[in-house]
PLY file of the C-alpha trace (Angstrom):
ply
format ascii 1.0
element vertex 253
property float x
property float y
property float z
element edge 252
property int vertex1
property int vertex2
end_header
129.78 10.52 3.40
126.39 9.57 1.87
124.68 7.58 4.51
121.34 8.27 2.79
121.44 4.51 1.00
120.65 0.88 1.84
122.35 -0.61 3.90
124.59 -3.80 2.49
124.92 -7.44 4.17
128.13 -9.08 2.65
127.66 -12.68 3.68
127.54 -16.81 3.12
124.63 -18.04 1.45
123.33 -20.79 3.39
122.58 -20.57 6.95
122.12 -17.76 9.03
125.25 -17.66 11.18
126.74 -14.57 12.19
124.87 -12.85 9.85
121.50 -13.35 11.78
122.22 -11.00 14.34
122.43 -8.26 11.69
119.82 -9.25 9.60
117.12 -8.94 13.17
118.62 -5.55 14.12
117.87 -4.52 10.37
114.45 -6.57 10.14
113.38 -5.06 13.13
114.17 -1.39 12.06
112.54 -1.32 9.00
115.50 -0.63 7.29
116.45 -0.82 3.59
118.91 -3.65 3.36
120.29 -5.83 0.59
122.28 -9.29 1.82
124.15 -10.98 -0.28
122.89 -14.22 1.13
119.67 -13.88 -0.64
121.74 -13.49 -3.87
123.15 -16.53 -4.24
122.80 -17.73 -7.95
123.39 -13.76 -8.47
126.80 -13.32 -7.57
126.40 -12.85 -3.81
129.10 -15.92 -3.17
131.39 -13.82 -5.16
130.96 -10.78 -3.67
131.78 -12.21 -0.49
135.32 -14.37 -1.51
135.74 -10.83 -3.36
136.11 -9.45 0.42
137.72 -13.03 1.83
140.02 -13.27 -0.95
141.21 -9.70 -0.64
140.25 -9.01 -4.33
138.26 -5.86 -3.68
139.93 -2.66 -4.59
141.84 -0.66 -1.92
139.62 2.45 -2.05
141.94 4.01 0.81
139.85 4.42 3.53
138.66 1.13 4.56
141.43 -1.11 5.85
140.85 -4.94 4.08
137.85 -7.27 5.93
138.84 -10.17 7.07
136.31 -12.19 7.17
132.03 -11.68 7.29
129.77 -10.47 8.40
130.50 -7.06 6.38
128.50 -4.39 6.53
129.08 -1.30 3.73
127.24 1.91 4.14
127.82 4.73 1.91
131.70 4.78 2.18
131.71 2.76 4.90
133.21 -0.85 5.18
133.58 -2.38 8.78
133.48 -6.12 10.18
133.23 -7.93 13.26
129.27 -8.89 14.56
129.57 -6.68 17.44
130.89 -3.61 15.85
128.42 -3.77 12.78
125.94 -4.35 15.96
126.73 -1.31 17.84
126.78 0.89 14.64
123.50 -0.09 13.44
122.14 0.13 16.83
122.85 3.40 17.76
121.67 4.57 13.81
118.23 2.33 14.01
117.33 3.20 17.67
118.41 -0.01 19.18
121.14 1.47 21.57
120.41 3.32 24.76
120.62 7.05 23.69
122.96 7.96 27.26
126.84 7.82 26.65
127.28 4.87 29.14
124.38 2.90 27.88
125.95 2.23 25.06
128.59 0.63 27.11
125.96 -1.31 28.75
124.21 -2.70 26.26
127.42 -3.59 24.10
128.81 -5.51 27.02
125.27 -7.60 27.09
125.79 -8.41 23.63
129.39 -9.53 23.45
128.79 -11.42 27.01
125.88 -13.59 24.91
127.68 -14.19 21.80
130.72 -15.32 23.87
128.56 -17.71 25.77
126.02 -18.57 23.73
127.38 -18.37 20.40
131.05 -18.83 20.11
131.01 -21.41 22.83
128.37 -23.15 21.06
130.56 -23.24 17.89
133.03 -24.88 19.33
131.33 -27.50 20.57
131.32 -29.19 17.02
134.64 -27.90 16.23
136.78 -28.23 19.46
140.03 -28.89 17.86
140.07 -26.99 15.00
137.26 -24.99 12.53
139.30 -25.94 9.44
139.19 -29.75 10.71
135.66 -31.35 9.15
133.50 -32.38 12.20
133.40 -35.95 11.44
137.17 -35.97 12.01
137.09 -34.77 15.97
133.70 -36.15 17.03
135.20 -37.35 19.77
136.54 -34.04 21.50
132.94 -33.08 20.66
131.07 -35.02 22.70
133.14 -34.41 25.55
132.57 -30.42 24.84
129.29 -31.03 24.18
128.74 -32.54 27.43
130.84 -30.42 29.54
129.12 -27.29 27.48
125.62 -28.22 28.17
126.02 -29.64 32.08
128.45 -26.13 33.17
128.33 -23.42 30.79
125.14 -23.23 28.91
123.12 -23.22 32.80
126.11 -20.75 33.96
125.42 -17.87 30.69
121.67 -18.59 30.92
121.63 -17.72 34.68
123.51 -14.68 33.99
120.94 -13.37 31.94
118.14 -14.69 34.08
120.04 -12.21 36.55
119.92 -9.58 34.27
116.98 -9.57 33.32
115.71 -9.44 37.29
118.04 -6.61 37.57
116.72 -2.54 38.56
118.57 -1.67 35.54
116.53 -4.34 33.33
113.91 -1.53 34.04
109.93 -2.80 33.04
109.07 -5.28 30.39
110.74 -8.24 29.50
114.16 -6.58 27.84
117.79 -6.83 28.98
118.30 -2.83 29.41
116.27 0.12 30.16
113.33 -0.98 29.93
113.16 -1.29 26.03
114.41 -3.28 23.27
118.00 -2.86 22.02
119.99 -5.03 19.79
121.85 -7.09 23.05
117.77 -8.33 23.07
118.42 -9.61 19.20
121.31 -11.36 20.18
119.94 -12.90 23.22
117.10 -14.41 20.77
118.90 -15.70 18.04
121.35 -17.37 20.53
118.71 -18.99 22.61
116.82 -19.26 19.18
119.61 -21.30 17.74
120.38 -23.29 21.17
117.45 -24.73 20.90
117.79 -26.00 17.81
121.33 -27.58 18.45
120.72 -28.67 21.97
116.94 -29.69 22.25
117.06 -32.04 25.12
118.99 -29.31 27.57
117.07 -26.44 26.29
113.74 -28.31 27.29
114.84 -29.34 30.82
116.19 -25.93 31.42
112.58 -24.50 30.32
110.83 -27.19 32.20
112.31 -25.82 35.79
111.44 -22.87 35.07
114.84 -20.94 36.99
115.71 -18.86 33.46
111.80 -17.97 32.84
112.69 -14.27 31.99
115.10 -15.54 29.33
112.42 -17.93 27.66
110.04 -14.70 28.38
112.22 -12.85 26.29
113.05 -14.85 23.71
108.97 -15.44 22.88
108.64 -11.58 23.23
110.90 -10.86 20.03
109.32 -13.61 18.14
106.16 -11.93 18.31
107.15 -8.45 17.69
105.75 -7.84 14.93
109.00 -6.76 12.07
110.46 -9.99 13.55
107.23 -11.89 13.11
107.17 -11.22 9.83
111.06 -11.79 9.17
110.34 -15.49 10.82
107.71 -16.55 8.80
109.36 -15.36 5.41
112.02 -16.87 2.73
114.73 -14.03 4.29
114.94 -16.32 7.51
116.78 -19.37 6.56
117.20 -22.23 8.07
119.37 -23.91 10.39
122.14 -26.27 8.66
125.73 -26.60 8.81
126.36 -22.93 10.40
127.08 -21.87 14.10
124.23 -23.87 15.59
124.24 -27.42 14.36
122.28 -30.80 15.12
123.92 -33.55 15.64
121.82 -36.53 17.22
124.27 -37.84 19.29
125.24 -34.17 20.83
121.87 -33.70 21.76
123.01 -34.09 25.70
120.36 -34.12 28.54
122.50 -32.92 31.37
0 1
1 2
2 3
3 4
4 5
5 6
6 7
7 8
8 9
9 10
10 11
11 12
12 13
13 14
14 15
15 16
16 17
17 18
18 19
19 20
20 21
21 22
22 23
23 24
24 25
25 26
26 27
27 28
28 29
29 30
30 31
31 32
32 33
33 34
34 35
35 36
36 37
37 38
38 39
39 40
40 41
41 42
42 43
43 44
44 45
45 46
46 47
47 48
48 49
49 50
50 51
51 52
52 53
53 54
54 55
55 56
56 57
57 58
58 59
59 60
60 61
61 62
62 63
63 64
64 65
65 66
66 67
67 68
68 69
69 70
70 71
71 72
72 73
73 74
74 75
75 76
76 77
77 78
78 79
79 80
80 81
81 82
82 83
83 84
84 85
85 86
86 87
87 88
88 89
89 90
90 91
91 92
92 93
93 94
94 95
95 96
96 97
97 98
98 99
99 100
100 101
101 102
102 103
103 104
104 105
105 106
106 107
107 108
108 109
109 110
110 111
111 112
112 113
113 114
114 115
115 116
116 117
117 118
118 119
119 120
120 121
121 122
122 123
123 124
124 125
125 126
126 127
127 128
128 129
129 130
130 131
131 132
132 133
133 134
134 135
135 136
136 137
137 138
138 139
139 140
140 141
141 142
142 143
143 144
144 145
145 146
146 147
147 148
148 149
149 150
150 151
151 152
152 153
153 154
154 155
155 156
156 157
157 158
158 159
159 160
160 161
161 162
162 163
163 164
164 165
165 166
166 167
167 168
168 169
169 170
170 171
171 172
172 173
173 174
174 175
175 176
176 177
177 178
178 179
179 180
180 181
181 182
182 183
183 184
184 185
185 186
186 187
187 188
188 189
189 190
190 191
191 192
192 193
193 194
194 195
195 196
196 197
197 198
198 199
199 200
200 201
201 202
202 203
203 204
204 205
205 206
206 207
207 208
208 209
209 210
210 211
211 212
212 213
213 214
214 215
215 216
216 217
217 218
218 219
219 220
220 221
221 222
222 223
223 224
224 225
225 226
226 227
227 228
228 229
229 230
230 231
231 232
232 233
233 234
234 235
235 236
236 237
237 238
238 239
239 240
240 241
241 242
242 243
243 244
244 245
245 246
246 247
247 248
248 249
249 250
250 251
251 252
């Protein structure tokens, strides 16, 4: 299996959703990536209902994607944020190297984009995801609220314990004392937090009891691959994806 070639995003043009948390793990390495996102206008919407739709030829090793992010690599096809997470991080140098470690750091990752980004999600779409937002604004201000007085604090402290931890090791990063892809996640879910819940993120800053998470979360953004990723047309904005504003969401708890 050629593994020797650029890596491939498959996913929606538009905002950076689940997608993000690939695109920092690849930013950050260096790597050689297309995205399919940056192709829109060039067919990258159709490659990705080619995977949604189930249109893409059964090549007999891959079972059928569900739904993006996608990731292909030579011959390889997989899905699901976590697992395209893990892969890349143990190719790219973003895992812990020890056999448990990767354990370790996988569990940091799925325990923030539980919390921080699923949970998030469904603030805006409590009842259903195929219902429009507009139609169960109600149920979302009563998530909203609940999400931002209980479990946004509850997640945030977790990692504030984490990150105080022996086995947070020196520096300002989750694991080990270095950077690994769980530290990605933790950004672009406190990145995009902050962006859909202003008013809670700012009071939680303010008293200053989940410092090492705000630490952390200014230490990625100046690294300088991720830097550089911020500041360019690749990054796009927030809109109608996972983290969204809505004025009257925008909860001080």
């Amino acid at each position: 299996m050629a593994k020797d070639v650029p890596y491939e995003l498959i996913y929606w043009p538009g905002p950076p959703g689940r997608g993000e948390h690939i695109r920092l793990v690849l930013e950050e390495a260096a790597a050689e990536y297309t995205d399919t996102a940056q192709a829109e206008g060039q067919g990258g919407l159709d490659q990705v209902l080619a995977f949604v739709q189930g249109t893409v030829p059964d090549d007999g090793i891959n079972p059928p994607t569900l739904a993006p992010p996608i990731l292909k690599h030579g011959e390889l096809v997989i899905s699901q944020t976590p697992n395209i997470l893990q892969y890349l991080g143990s190719r790219l140098g973003l895992a812990d190297k020890d056999n448990d470690g990767v354990y370790r750091v996988n569990a940091l990752a799925l325990t923030a984009l539980d919390g921080l980004s699923n949970e998030a999600h469904d603030c805006h779409h409590p009842i259903a995801p195929g219902l429009y937002y507009e139609d169960q604004k109600e149920e979302s201000k009563r998530k909203a609220t609940d999400y931002v007085t209980n479990r946004l604090p509850k997640f945030m402290s977790y990692f504030e314990r984490v990150l105080g931890s022996k086995s947070s090791g020196d520096g300002p990063w989750l694991y080990g004392g270095k950077l690994t892809y769980a530290d990605l996640v933790l950004f672009q879910c406190v990145d995009g937090l902050k962006f859909m819940f202003p008013k809670a993120m700012s009071k939680l800053e303010r008293e200053g009891k989940h410092a090492k998470v705000f630490s952390l979360h200014h230490a990625v953004a100046q690294r300088p691959q991720i830097s550089a990723y911020l500041k360019s047309a690749r990054r796009q904005k927030y809109s109608h994806g996972i983290y969204r504003y809505y004025k009257e969401l925008d909860i001080e708890p």
